[in-house]
C-alpha positions in Angstrom: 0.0 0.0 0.0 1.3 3.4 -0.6 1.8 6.3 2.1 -1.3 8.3 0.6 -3.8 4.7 1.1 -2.4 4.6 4.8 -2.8 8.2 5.5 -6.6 8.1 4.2 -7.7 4.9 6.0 -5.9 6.0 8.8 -7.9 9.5 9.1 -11.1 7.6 8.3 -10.4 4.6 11.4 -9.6 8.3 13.7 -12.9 9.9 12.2 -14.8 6.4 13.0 -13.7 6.8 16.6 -14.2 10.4 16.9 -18.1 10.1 15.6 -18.8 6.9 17.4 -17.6 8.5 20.6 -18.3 11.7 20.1 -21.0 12.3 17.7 -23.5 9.0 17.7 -22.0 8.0 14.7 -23.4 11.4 12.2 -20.1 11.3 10.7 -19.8 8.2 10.0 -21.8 8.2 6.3 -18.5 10.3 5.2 -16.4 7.0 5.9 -16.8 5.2 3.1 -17.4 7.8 0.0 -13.6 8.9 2.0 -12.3 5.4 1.0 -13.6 5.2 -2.5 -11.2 7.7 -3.2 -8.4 5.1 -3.0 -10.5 1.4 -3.4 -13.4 0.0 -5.4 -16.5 0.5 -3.8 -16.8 -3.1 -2.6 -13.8 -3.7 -1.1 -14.7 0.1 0.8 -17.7 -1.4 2.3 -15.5 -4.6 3.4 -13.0 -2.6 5.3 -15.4 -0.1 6.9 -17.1 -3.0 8.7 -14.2 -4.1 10.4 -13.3 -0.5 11.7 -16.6 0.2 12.7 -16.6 -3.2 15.0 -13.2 -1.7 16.4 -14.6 1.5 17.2 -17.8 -0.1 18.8 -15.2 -1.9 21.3 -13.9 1.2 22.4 -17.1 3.2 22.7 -19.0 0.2 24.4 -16.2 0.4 27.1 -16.4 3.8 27.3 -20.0 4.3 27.7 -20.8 0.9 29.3 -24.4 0.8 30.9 -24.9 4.7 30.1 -27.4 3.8 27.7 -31.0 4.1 28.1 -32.6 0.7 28.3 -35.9 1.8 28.0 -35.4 3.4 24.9 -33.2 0.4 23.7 -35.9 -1.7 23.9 -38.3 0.8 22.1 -35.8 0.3 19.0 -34.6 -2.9 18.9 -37.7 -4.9 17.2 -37.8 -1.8 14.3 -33.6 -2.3 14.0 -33.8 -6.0 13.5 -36.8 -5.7 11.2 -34.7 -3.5 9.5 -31.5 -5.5 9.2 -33.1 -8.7 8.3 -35.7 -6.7 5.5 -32.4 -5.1 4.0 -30.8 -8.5 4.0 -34.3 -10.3 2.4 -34.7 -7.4 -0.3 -31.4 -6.6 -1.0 -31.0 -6.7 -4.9 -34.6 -5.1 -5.1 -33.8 -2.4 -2.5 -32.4 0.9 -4.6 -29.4 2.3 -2.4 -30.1 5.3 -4.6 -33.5 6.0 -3.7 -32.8 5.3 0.4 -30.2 7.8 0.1 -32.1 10.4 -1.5 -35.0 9.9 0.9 -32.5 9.7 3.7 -30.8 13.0 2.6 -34.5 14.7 2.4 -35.6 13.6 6.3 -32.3 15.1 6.9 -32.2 18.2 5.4 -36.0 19.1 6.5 -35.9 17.3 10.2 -32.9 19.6 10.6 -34.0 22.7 9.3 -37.2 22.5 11.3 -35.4 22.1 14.4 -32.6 24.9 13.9 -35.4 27.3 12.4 -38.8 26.2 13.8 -38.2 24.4 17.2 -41.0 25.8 18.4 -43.1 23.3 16.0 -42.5 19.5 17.8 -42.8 16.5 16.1 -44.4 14.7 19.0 -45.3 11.6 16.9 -41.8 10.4 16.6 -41.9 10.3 20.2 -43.6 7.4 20.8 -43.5 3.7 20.1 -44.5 3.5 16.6 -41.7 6.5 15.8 -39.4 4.4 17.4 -40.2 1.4 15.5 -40.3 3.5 11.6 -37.2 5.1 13.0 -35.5 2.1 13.7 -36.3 -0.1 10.7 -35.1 3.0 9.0 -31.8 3.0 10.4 -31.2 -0.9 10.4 -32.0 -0.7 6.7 -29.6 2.3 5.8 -26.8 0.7 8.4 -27.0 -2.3 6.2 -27.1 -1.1 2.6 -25.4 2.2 2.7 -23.4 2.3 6.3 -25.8 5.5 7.0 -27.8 4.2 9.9 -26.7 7.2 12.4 -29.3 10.1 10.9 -32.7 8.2 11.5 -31.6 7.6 15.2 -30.0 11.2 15.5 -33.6 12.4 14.5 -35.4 10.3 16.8 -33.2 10.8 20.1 -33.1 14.6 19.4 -36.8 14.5 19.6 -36.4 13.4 22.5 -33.9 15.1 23.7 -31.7 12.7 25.2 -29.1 14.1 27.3 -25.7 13.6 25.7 -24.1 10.5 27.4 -27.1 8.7 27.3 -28.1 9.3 23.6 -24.1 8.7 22.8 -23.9 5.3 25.0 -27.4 4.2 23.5 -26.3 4.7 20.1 -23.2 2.9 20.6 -24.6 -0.4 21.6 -27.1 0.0 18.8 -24.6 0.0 16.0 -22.1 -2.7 17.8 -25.6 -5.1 17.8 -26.4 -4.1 14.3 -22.4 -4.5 13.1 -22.2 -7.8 14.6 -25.2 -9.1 12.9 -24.2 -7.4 9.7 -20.6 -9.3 9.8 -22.8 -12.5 9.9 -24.5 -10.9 6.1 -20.9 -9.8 5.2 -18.9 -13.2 5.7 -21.5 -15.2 3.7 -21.5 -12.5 0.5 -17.4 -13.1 0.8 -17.3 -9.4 1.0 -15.0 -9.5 4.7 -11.8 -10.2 3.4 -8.3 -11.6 6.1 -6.9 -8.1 4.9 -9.1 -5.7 6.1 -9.7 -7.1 9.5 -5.4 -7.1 9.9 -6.0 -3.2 8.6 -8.5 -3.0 11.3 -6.8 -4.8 14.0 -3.4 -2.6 13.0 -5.2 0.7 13.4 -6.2 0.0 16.9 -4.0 2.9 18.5 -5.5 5.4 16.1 -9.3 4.2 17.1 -8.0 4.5 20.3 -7.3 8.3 20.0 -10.2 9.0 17.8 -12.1 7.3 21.0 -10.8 9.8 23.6 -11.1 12.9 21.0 -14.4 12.3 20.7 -15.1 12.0 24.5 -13.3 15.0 24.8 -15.2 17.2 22.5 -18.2 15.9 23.6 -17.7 16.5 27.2 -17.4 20.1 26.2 -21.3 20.6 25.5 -24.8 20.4 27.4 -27.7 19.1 26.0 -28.5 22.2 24.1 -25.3 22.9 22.3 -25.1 19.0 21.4 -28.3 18.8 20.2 -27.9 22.0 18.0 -24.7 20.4 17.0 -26.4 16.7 16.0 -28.5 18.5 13.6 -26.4 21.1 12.5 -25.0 17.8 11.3 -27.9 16.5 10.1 -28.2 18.8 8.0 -24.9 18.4 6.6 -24.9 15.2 6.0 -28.3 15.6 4.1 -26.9 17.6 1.8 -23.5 15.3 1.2 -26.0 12.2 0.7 -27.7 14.8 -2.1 -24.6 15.9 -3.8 -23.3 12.6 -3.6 
């Protein structure tokens, strides 16, 4: 490999760790269009996996029972719907269209709660938003990596204070990535390579971990939640342009 391949999937494996950590995973949709700039798409997707498991190791130990069980259990039947419905449908599903309608929730969930906060959207808070919003994000996490906005929309109606929507994130996606390696290692798509990349670039999750931490530890609930969707709203228009 040369010095410019290590360099990138070394920034993307410390911008894993930082979002997982940090940022409930919002920047973790830049990952992979990041490592198409120096792989085919499919082996992209086959090393991002790995990293992603590396990083859940270190924000599960980080956050360990911080999460919010009662919410967990809100999600998980709409996740594993999700997961298994993506797996079922997957050469009918168009990655295309999710993405588009992805980017669109984004864009307009964010936008309404920068501009109009004052207009709620009370029906996400409840169990059937939980279960849409968790199908949503187990069947984005599985064809497109992208599973963070949906649950970023849901906990910041919410308005889960910032550990606890962090921790409950992060044991969402380490459930969700360890059922996903089960998909991945029967399409052949997890190659010996990527998870030696992945086991390698342990030091720099590491750091990545504690940066996010750190930056996250610097807001209350109101600055972070202004920040999720300020990312939100980023990332809607990336999935657009993209």
């Amino acid at each position: 490999m040369t010095a410019t391949t290590l360099a990138i999937i070394a920034f993307v494996v410390l911008l894993t760790g930082v979002s997982k950590s940090g940022f409930a995973g919002a920047l973790g949709v830049f990952s992979v269009p990041i490592l198409m700039l120096i792989m085919p798409p499919v082996a992209a997707i086959g090393l991002m996996l790995p990293v992603l498991i590396v990083a859940d190791v270190f924000s599960l130990k980080s956050y360990w029972q911080q999460w919010d069980i009662k919410q967990l259990k809100r999600l998980l039947p709409g996740l594993l719907a999700g997961v298994i419905t993506a797996h079922i449908l997957i050469g009918w599903l168009d990655a295309a269209f999710i993405k588009t309608t992805i980017a669109i929730l984004c864009i307009v969930f964010a936008i309404r709660s920068l501009a109009f906060s004052q207009f709620t959207l009370s029906a996400l808070n409840s169990r059937l938003g939980a279960l849409s919003m968790g199908g949503l994000a187990g069947i984005t996490s599985t064809l497109i990596h992208a599973g963070g906005p949906p649950l970023i929309m849901y906990f910041s109606t919410i308005q889960l204070p910032p550990k606890r929507f962090v921790a409950t994130v992060a044991i969402i996606f380490a459930m969700m990535n360890a059922i996903k390696l089960i998909g991945f290692i029967s399409l052949g798509l997890i190659e010996v390579k990527w998870v030696l990349i992945a086991l390698a670039s342990l030091p720099i999750a590491f750091i990545g971990n504690r940066l996010g931490i750190w930056l996250q530890s610097k807001l209350n609930t109101a600055q972070f939640l202004k920040m999720m969707n300020f990312l939100l709203l980023l990332l809607g228009i990336w999935l657009l342009a993209k």
